[in-house]
C-alpha positions in Angstrom: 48.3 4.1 35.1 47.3 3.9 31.3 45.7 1.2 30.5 47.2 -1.5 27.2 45.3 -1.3 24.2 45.3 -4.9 23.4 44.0 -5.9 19.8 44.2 -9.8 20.6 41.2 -11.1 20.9 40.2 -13.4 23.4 39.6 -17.4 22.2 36.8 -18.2 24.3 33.5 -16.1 25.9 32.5 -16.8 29.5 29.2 -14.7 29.6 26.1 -16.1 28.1 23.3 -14.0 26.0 21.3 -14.3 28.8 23.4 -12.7 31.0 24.6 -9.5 28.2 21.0 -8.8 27.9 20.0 -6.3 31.0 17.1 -7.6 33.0 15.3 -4.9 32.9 15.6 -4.3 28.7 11.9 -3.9 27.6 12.8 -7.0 24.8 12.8 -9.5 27.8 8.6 -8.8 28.7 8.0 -9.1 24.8 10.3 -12.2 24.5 8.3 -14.1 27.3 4.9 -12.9 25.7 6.2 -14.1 22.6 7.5 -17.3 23.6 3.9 -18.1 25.6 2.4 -17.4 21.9 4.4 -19.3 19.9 4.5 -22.7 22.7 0.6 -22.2 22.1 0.8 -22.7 18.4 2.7 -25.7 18.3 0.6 -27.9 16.4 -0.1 -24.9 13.9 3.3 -25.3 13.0 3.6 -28.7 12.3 0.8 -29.0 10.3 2.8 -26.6 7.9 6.1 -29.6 7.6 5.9 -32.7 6.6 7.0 -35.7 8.7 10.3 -36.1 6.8 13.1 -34.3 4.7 15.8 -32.1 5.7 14.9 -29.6 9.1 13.8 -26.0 8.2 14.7 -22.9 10.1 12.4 -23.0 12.9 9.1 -20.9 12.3 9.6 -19.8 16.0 12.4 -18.1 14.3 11.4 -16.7 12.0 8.8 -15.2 13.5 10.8 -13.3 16.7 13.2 -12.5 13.3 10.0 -11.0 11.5 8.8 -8.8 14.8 12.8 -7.0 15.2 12.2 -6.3 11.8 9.2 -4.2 12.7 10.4 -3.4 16.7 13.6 -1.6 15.1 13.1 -0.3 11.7 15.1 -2.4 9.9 14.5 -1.6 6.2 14.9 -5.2 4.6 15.9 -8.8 4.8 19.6 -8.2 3.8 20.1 -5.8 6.8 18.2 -7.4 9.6 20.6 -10.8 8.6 23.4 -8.5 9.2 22.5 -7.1 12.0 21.8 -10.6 13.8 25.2 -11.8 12.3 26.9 -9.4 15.1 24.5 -7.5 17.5 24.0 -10.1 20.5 20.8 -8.5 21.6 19.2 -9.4 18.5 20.7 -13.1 18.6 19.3 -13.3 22.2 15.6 -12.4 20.9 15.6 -14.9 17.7 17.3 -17.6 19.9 20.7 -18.1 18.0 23.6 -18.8 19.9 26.7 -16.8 19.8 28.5 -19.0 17.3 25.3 -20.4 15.2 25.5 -18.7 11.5 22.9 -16.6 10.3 20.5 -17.4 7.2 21.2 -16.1 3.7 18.8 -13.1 3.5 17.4 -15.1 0.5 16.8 -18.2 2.5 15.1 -15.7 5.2 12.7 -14.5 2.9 12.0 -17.9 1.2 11.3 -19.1 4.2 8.7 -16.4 5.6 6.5 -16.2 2.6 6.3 -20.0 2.3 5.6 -20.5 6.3 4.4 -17.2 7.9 1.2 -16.5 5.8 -1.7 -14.7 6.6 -3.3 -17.2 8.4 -0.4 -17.7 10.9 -0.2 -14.1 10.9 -4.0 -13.9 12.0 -3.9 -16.7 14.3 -0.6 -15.2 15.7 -2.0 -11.9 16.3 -5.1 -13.5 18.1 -3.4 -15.4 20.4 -1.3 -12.2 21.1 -4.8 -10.7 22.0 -5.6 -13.5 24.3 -2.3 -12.9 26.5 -4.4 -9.4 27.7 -7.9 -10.4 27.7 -8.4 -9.7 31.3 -7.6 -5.9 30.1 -9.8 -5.3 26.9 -13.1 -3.7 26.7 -15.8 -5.7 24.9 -17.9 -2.5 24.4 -16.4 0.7 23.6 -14.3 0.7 20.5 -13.4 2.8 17.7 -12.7 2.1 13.8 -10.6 4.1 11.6 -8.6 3.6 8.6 -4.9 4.7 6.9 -3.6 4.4 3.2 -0.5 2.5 2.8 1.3 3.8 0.0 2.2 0.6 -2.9 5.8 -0.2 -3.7 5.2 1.7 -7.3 5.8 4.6 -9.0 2.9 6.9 -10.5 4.9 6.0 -14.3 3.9 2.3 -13.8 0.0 3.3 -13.7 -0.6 2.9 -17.6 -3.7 1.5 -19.6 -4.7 -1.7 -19.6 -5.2 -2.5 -22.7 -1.8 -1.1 -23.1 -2.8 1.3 -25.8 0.1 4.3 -24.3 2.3 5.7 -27.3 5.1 6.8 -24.2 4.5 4.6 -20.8 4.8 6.6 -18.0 3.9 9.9 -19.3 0.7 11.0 -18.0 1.0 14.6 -17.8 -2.8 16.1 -18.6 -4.0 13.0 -19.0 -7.0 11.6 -16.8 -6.8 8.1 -15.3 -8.8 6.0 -13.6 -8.8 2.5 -11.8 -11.7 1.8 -14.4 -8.6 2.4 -17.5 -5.3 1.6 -15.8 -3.4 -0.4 -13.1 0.1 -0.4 -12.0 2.9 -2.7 -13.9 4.7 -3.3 -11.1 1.7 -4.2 -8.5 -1.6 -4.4 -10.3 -3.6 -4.7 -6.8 -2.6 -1.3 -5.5 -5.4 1.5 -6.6 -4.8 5.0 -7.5 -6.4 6.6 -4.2 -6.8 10.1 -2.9 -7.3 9.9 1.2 -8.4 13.7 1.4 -9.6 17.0 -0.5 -6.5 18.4 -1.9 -4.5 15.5 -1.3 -1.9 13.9 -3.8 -3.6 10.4 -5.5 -1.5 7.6 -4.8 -0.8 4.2 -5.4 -1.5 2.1 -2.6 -4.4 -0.2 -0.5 -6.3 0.9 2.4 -5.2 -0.6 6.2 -8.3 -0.7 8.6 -7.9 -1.0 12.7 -10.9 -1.7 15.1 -9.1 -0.5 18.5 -10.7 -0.9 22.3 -10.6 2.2 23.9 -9.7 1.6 27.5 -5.9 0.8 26.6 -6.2 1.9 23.3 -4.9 -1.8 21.8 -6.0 -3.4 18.5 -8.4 -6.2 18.6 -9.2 -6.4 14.9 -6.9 -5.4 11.7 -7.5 -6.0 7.8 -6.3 -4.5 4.9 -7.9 -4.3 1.5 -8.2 -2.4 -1.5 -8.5 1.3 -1.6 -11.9 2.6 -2.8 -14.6 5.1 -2.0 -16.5 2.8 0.2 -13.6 0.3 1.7 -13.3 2.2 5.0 -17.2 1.6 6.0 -17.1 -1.8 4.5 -14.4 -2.8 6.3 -15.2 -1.4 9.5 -19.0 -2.7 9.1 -17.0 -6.4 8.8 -15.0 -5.8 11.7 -17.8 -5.0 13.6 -19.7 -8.0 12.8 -16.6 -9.4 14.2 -16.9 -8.5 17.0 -20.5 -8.4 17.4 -20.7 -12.3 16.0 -17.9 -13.3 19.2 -19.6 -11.4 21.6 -23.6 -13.1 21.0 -21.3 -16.3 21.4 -20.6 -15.6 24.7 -23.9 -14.7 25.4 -22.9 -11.2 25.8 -26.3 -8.9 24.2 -25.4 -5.6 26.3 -24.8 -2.9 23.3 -21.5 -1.7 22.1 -20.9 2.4 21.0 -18.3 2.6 18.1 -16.4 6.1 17.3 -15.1 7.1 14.0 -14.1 10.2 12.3 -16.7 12.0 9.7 -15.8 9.8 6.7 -18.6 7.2 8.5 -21.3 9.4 9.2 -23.3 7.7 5.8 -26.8 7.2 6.7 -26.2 3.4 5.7 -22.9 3.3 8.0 -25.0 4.6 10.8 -28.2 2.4 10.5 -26.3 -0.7 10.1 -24.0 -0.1 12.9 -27.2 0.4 15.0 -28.8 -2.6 13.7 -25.7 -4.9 15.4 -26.3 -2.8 18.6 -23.6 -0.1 18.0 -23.9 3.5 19.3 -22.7 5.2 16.1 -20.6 7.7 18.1 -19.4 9.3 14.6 -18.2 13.1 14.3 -21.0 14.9 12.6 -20.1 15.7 9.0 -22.7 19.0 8.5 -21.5 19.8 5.1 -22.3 16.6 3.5 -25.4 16.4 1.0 -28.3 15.9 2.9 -27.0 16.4 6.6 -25.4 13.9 8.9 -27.0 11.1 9.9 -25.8 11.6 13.7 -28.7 14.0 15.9 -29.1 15.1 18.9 -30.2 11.8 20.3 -27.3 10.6 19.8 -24.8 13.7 21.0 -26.6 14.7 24.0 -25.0 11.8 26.0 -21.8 11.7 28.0 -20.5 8.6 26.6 -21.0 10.6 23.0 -17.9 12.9 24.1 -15.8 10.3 26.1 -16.0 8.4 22.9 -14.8 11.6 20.9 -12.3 12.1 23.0 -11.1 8.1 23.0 -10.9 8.6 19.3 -7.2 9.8 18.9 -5.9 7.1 20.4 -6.5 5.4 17.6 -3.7 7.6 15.3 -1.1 6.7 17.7 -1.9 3.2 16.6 -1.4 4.5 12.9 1.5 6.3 13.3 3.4 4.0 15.8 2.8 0.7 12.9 4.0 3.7 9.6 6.8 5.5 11.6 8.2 2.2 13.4 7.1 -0.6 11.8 7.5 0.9 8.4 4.5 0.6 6.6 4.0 4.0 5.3 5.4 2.7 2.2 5.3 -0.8 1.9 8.0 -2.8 0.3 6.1 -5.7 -0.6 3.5 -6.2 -3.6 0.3 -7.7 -3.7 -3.0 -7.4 -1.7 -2.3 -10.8 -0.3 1.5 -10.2 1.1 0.4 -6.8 2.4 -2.2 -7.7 4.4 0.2 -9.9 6.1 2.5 -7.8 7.1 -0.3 -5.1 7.9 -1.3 -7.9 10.3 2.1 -8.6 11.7 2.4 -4.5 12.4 -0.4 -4.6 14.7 0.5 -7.4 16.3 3.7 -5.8 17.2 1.9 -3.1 18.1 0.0 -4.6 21.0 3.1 -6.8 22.0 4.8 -3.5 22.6 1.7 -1.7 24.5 1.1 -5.3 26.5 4.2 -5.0 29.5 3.1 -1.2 29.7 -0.8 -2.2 30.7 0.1 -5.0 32.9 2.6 -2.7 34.6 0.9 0.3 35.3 
């Protein structure tokens, strides 16, 4: 018999969130990571309010809000409001009810730039770090870094001293960071990653990953130079070599990175905080690579090597999903955070896998 296609809509809704979200949805381990984070940084969040006034949107919030943006690809505020305005899986995860509105996507974004900063974002994604501690590796790592392409056009890059008789039209003329800066986002530098490669506008994202899961224990971002890889990934190291001498750990650490480290000054430094520069040998640069056979000969040389990809699935998961191949923020300040967030998100997503398997 053929069934009535009714177009009444029923007044009232006997099954709750809880119950439309399947139990075994991979959102329900991330939600109960996330929640365990965010009970944990209670007190972080009240120091940000003051005692009275009108209530806020909860950071809480805003913060589950913040990690679908990155978890699904949503490309900006106005869509992710409307997409938690009617899809129930996304209310579940944010903690609205069925019935509570949704924020005005400018009251979203108020909201996160005044509350979630980058020291929320940094404390978040340690805390994140903590939840899997029983699973990192405190010795093996490996460093690498990625540019993230500005929110600005190549025509924006003029002179400073605005001495152009047409802005925006460069065509055989040289420029320089030295000369010019972009209009629209004077912290991004004109940066060419590779030989051959297109200069862009943009800032330079750095990871320090363990390499028996492959997770991130350490993210900045900065501005891109010739030298802001090393120096970042010296800083990181420090990092970590600083946290482990207070815990009394003093067994030496190996680091693996591609052939953009192996700098004679890169390799002594790393050395002097008890890394193993495990660095791909670079034989065409001036002078030789700094990496010998001392170092090469030993198994933990090519285990490192071959550990060292892992590390551009970490890349490529935070530009492809969690969209920031191109950023669509501006500013050193605002991209770091949400270069921070990203890998955060990251290891919330690799987290249920590594406990599970």
């Amino acid at each position: 018999m053929r069934g009535d296609d009714q177009q009444q809509s029923g007044m009232f809704s006997y099954v709750s969130l809880e119950e439309r979200v399947p139990q075994d949805h991979p959102l329900r381990r991330v939600r109960e990571t996330v929640d365990q984070v965010l009970r944990s940084m209670a007190k972080d969040f009240d120091a940000l309010y003051a005692k009275t006034g009108r209530p806020s949107v909860p950071p809480e919030r805003l913060l589950r809000a913040v990690l679908l943006q990155i978890f699904y690809t949503v490309r900006s505020e106005r869509l992710l409001m409307e997409q938690m305005n009617y899809n129930l899986l996304f209310r579940w995860f944010v903690g609205l009810e069925m019935d509570e509105p949704v924020w005005n996507h400018a009251v979203f974004s108020k909201n996160r730039e005044r509350v979630l900063n980058q020291e929320v974002a940094r404390e978040f994604f340690r805390r994140v770090l903590a939840q899997t501690k029983a699973q990192l590796s405190d010795e093996h790592f490996t460093v690498d870094g990625t540019l993230v392409e500005a929110w600005a056009s190549q025509k924006s890059f003029q002179k400073k001293n605005g001495g152009d008789d047409q802005p925006g039209q460069f065509r055989g003329e040289k420029r320089s960071n030295d000369t010019h800066a972009s209009k629209t986002d004077p912290d991004a530098r004109l940066y060419r990653k590779g030989n051959g490669q297109e200069a862009k506008l943009g800032y330079l994202g750095h990871l320090l990953m363990e390499n028996r899961h492959g997770l991130i224990v350490n993210a900045m971002l900065t501005r891109a130079d010739g030298t802001a890889e090393r120096d970042a990934a010296l800083l990181m190291m420090y990092q970590q070599w600083r946290s482990r001498r207070q815990r009394r750990r003093r067994a030496p650490m190996s680091i693996g990175a591609d052939k953009a480290y192996d700098t004679h000054d890169f390799v002594e430094t790393a050395r002097e905080m008890d890394f193993r520069p495990h660095v791909t040998q670079n034989v065409n640069r001036p002078g030789g690579s700094a990496i010998d056979g001392r170092t090469i000969r030993h198994a933990s040389y090519q285990v490192s090597q071959k550990k060292r990809p892992l590390i551009e699935k970490a890349f490529g998961w935070m530009k492809q999903t969690g969209g920031i191949r191109k950023t669509k923020l501006r500013g050193l300040a605002k991209v770091a955070w949400q270069f921070l967030m990203t890998a955060a998100a990251f290891n919330l997503w690799r987290i249920p896998k590594i406990q599970t398997a």
